[in-house]
C-alpha positions as CSV (number, residue, x, y, z in Angstrom):
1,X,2.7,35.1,-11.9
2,X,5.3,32.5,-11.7
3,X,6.7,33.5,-15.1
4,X,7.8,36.7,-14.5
5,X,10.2,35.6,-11.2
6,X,13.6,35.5,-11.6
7,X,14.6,31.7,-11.0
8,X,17.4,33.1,-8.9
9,X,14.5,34.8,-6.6
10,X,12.7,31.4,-6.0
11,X,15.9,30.5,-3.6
12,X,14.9,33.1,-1.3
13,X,11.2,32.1,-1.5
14,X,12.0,28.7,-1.0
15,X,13.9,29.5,2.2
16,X,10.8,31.9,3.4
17,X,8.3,29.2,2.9
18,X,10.6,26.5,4.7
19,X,10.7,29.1,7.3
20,X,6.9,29.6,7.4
21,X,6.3,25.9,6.9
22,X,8.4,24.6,9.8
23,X,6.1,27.2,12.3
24,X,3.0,25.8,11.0
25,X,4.3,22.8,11.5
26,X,5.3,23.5,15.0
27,X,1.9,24.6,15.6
28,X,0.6,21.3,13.7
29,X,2.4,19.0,16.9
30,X,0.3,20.9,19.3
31,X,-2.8,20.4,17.3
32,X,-2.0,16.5,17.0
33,X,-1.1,16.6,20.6
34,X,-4.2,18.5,22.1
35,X,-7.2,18.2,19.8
36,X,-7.9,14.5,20.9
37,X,-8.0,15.4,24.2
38,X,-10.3,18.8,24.5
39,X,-11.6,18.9,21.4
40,X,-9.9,22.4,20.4
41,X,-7.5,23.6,18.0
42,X,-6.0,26.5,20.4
43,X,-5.5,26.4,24.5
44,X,-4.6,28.6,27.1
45,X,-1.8,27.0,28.1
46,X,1.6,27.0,27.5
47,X,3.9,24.2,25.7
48,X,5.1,21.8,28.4
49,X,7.7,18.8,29.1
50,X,4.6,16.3,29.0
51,X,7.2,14.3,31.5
52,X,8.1,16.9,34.2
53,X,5.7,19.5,33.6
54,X,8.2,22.3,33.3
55,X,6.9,25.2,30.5
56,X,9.2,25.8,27.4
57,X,11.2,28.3,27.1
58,X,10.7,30.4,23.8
59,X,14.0,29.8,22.8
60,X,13.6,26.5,23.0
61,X,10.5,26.3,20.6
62,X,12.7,27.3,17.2
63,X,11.0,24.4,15.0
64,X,13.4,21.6,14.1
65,X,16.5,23.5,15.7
66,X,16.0,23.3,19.2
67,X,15.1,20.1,19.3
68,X,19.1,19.2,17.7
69,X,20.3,21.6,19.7
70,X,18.9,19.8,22.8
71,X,20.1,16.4,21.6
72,X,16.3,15.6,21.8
73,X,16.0,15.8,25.1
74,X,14.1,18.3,27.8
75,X,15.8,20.7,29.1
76,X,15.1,20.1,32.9
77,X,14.4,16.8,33.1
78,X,16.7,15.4,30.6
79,X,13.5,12.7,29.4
80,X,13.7,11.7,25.7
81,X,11.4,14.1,22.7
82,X,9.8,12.0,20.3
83,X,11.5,12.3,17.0
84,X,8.0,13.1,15.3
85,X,8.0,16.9,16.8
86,X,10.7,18.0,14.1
87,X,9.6,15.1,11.6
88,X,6.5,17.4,11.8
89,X,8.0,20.5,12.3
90,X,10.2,19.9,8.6
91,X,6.9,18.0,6.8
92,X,5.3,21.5,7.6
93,X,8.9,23.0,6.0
94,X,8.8,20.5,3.0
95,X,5.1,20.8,2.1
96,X,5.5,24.6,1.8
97,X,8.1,23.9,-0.7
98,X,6.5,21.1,-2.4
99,X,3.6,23.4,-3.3
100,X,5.1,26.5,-4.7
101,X,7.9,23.7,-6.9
102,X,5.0,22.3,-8.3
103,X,2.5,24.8,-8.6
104,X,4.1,28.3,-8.6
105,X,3.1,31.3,-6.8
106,X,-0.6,31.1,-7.4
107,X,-3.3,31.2,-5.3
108,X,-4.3,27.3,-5.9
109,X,-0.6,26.9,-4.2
110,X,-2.2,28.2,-0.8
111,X,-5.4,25.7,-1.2
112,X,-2.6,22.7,-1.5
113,X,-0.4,23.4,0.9
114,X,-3.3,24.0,3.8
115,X,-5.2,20.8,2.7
116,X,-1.6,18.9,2.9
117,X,-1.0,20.1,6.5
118,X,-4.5,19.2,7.8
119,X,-4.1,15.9,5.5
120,X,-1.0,15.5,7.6
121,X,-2.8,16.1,11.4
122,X,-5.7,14.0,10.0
123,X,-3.0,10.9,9.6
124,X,-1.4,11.2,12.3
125,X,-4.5,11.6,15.0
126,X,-5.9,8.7,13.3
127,X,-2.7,6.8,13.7
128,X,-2.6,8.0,17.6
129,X,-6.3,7.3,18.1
130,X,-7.9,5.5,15.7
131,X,-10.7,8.6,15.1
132,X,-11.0,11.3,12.4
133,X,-12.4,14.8,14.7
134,X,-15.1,16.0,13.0
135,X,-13.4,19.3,13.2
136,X,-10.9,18.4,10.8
137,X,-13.1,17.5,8.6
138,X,-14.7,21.0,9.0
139,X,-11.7,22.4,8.4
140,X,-11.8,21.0,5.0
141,X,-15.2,22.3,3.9
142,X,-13.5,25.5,3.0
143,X,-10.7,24.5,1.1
144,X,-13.1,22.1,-0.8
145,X,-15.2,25.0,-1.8
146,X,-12.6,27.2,-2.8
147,X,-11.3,24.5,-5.0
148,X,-14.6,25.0,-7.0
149,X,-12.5,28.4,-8.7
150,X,-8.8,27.3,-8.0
151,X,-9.0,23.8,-9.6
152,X,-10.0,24.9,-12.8
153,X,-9.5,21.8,-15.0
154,X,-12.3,20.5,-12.9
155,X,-16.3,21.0,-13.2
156,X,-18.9,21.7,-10.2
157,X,-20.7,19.0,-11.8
158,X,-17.6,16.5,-11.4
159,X,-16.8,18.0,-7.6
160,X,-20.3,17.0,-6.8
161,X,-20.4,13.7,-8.3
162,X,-16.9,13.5,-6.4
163,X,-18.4,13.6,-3.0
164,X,-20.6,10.4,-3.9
165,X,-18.5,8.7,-6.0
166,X,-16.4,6.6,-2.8
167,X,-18.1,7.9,0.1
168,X,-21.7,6.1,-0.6
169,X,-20.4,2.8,-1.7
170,X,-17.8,3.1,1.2
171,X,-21.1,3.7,3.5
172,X,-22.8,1.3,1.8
173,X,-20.3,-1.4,2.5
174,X,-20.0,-0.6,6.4
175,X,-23.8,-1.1,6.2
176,X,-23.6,-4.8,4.8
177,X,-20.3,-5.3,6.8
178,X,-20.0,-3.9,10.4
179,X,-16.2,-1.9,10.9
180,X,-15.4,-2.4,7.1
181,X,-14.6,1.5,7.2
182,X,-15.1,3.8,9.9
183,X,-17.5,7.3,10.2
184,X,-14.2,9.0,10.0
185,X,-13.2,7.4,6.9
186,X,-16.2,8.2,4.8
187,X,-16.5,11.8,5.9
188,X,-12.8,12.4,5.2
189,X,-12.9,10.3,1.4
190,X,-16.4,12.7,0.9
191,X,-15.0,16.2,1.8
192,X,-11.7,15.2,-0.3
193,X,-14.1,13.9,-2.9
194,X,-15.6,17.4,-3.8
195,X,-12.1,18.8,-3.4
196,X,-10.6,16.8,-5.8
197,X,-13.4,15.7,-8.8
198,X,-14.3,12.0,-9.2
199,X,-11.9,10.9,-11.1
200,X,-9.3,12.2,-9.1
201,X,-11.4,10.8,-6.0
202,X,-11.1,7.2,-7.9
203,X,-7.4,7.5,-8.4
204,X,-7.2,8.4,-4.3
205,X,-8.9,5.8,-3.1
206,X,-6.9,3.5,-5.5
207,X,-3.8,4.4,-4.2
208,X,-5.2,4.4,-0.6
209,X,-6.0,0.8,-1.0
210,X,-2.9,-0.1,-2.4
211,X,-1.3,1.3,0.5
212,X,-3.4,0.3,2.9
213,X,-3.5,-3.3,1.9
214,X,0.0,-3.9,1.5
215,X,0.4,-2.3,5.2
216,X,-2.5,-4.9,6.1
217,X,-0.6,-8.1,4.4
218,X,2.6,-6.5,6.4
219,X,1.1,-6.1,9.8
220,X,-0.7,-10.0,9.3
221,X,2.6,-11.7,8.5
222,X,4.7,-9.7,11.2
223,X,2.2,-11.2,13.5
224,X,1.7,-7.4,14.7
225,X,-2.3,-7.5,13.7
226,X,-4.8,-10.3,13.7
227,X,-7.3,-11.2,10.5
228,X,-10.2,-9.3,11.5
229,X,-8.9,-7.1,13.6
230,X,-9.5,-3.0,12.9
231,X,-6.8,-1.3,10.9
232,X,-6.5,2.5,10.5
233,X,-7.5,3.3,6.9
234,X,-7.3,7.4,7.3
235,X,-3.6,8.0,6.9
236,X,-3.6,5.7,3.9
237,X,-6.3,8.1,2.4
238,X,-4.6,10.9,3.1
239,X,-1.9,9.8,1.5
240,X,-3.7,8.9,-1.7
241,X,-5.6,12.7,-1.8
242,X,-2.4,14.6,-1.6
243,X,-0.6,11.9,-4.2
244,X,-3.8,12.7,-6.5
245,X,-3.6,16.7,-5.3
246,X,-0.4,17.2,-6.6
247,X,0.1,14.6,-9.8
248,X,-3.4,12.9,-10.0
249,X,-3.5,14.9,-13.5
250,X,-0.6,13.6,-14.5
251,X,-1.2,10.0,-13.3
252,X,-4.1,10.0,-15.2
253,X,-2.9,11.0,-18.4
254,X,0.2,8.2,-18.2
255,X,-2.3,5.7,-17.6
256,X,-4.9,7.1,-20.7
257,X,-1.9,7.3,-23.0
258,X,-0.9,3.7,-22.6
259,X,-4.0,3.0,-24.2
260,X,-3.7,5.8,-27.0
261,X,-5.9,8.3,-25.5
């Protein structure tokens, strides 16, 4: 499908998709905000100044803008906006245009960009909280069988030996070694497993150790963490499935040709 767009065209798209991206990623800072707490991906209630109480104004939820516009502060009370509601907002924005760049306008492009977004809410509750929801992981399952016809370079039979391929020796390990990885970990690394084929998987969890352990070493020498002490591994894995999502393949077939395969 991709082919017969005019390059010229793809500006345009790119702008709709930031457009769309940024919303979703609006809506992606009330899911990180209120899923922890009540369990739900929707509520009732309105957007509100968490420190006076006061309810948003619709013009004052424009994704990325408004906060700018209001120097990054509320509007009544005048207290400080984290920074990471339009560092959200633009990751949504950025995503969306990472996945069409890279994979076109194709339905596979859809599958990416919606397991990058809940990739991204899985990191950052993780970071907030130290726990995976077992909804997010839900939210997964679907994507993950879908990939089964929109990741055709990759076999049912290597999605299904993906699921086991990191998830059992991870649950193995916390077996023999209490906290080595938590319940969140090992559903998240098994979902993304079948998602992404076992080699990819491998590659993921590579990377997700690489990161993770050189954020480990940091945190040890700053003096900010203890030896022993629990460490977040989920954002790290999240960060590994999407590096693999997008150019796992291409990884893969650096590494193979260095050794003349």
């Amino acid at each position: 499908m991709t082919e017969i767009v005019p390059s010229s065209v793809f500006i345009y798209i790119y702008i709709f998709a930031a457009v769309l991206g940024s919303l979703f990623g609006s809506f992606l800072n009330v899911v990180i905000a209120r899923l922890p707490e009540n369990g739900k991906f929707f509520s009732n209630t309105r957007s509100q100044c968490p420190a006076c109480g006061h309810v948003i104004r619709w013009y004052d939820l424009f994704p990325v803008f408004s906060w700018i516009f209001l120097l990054g502060r509320c509007r009544d009370c005048k207290a400080r906006i984290s920074i990471r509601y339009p560092l959200v907002e633009a990751s949504g924005a950025l995503l969306a245009i990472a996945a069409i760049w890279r994979f076109g306008l194709e339905p596979v492009t859809i599958l990416v960009y919606a397991v990058t977004v809940i990739l991204l809410a899985i990191a950052l509750i993780d970071h907030d909280t130290s726990e995976i929801p077992d909804s997010l992981h839900i939210a997964l399952i679907p994507f993950a069988i879908l990939s089964i016809w929109l990741l055709t370079d990759i076999t049912l039979l290597s999605h299904i030996i993906g699921f086991f391929a990191i998830s059992v020796p991870m649950l193995l390990l916390s077996l023999v070694i209490p906290g080595a990885f938590g319940g969140g970990d090992i559903k998240l690394i098994a979902v993304c497993g079948f998602l992404l084929g076992w080699q990819l998987t491998i590659l993921a969890f590579f990377i997700a150790l690489l990161i993770g352990g050189s954020i480990a070493v940091y945190l040890m020498l700053s003096g900010r963490r203890k030896r022993g002490e629990h460490m977040v591994f989920g954002p790290a894995i999240c960060v590994g499935v999407a590096t693999s999502l997008y150019f796992g393949k291409d990884i893969l077939d650096l590494y193979l040709s260095l050794y003349g395969f």
